[in-house]
C-alpha positions in Angstrom: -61.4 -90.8 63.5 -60.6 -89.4 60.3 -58.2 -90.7 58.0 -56.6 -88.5 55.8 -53.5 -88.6 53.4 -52.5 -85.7 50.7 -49.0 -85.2 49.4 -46.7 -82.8 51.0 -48.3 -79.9 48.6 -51.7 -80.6 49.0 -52.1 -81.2 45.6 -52.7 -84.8 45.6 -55.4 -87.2 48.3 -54.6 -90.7 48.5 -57.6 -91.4 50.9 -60.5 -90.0 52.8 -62.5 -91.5 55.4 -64.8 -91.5 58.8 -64.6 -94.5 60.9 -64.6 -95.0 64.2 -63.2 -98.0 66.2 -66.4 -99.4 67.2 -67.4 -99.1 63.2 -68.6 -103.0 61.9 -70.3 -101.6 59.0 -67.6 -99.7 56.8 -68.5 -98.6 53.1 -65.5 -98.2 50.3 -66.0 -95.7 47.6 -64.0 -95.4 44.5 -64.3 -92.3 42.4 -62.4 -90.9 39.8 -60.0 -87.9 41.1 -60.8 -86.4 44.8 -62.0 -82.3 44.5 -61.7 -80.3 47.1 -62.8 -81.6 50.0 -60.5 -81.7 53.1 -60.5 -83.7 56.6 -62.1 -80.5 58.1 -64.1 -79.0 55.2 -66.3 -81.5 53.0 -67.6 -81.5 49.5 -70.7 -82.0 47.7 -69.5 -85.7 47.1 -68.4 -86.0 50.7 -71.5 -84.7 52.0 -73.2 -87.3 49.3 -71.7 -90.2 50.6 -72.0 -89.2 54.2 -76.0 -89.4 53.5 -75.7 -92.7 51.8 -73.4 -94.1 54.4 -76.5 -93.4 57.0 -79.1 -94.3 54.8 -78.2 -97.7 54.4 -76.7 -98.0 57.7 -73.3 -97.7 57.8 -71.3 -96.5 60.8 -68.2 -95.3 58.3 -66.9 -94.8 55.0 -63.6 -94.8 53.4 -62.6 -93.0 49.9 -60.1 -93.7 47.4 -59.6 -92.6 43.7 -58.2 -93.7 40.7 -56.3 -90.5 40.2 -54.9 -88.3 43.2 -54.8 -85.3 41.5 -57.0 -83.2 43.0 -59.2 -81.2 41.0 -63.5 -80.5 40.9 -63.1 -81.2 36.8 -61.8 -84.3 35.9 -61.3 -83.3 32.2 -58.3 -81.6 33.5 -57.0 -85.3 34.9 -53.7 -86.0 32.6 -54.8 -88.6 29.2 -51.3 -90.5 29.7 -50.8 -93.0 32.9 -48.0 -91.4 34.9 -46.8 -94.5 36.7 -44.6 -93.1 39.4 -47.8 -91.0 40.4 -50.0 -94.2 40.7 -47.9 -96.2 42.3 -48.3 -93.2 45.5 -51.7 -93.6 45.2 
């Protein structure tokens, strides 16, 4: 299954993931800001964790950022906390 949550516009993730029900050996990543990858289409960093997930023998993996604004360059992430935004995320 793959979990997925953006805002209405796309312009936000709140989570990405692949588990499946029989999964007993789910990893949590944290990164910065998600880029572009989507639940059909992955990114370098999806792709990334998806090796590391098997590699240490995972059966799943679930992503969450600090910031939802998506974006590949994280210098363009706001410098002030918008609270109403992280409390969505």
């Amino acid at each position: 299954m793959i979990i997925y949550k953006t805002s209405p516009k796309n312009t936000r993730r709140y989570v990405l993931g692949r588990v499946k029900k029989s999964s007993k050996n789910i990893f949590i990543f944290i990164g910065i800001n998600p880029s572009t990858a989507t639940n059909k289409e992955p990114d370098p960093t999806v792709r990334r964790i998806n090796n590391f997930t098997k590699s240490f023998g995972g059966d799943g993996w679930i992503l969450i950022n600090v910031f939802a604004m998506r974006t590949p360059n994280p210098d363009k992430l706001p410098y002030k906390f918008k609270c109403i935004i992280q409390k969505r995320n």
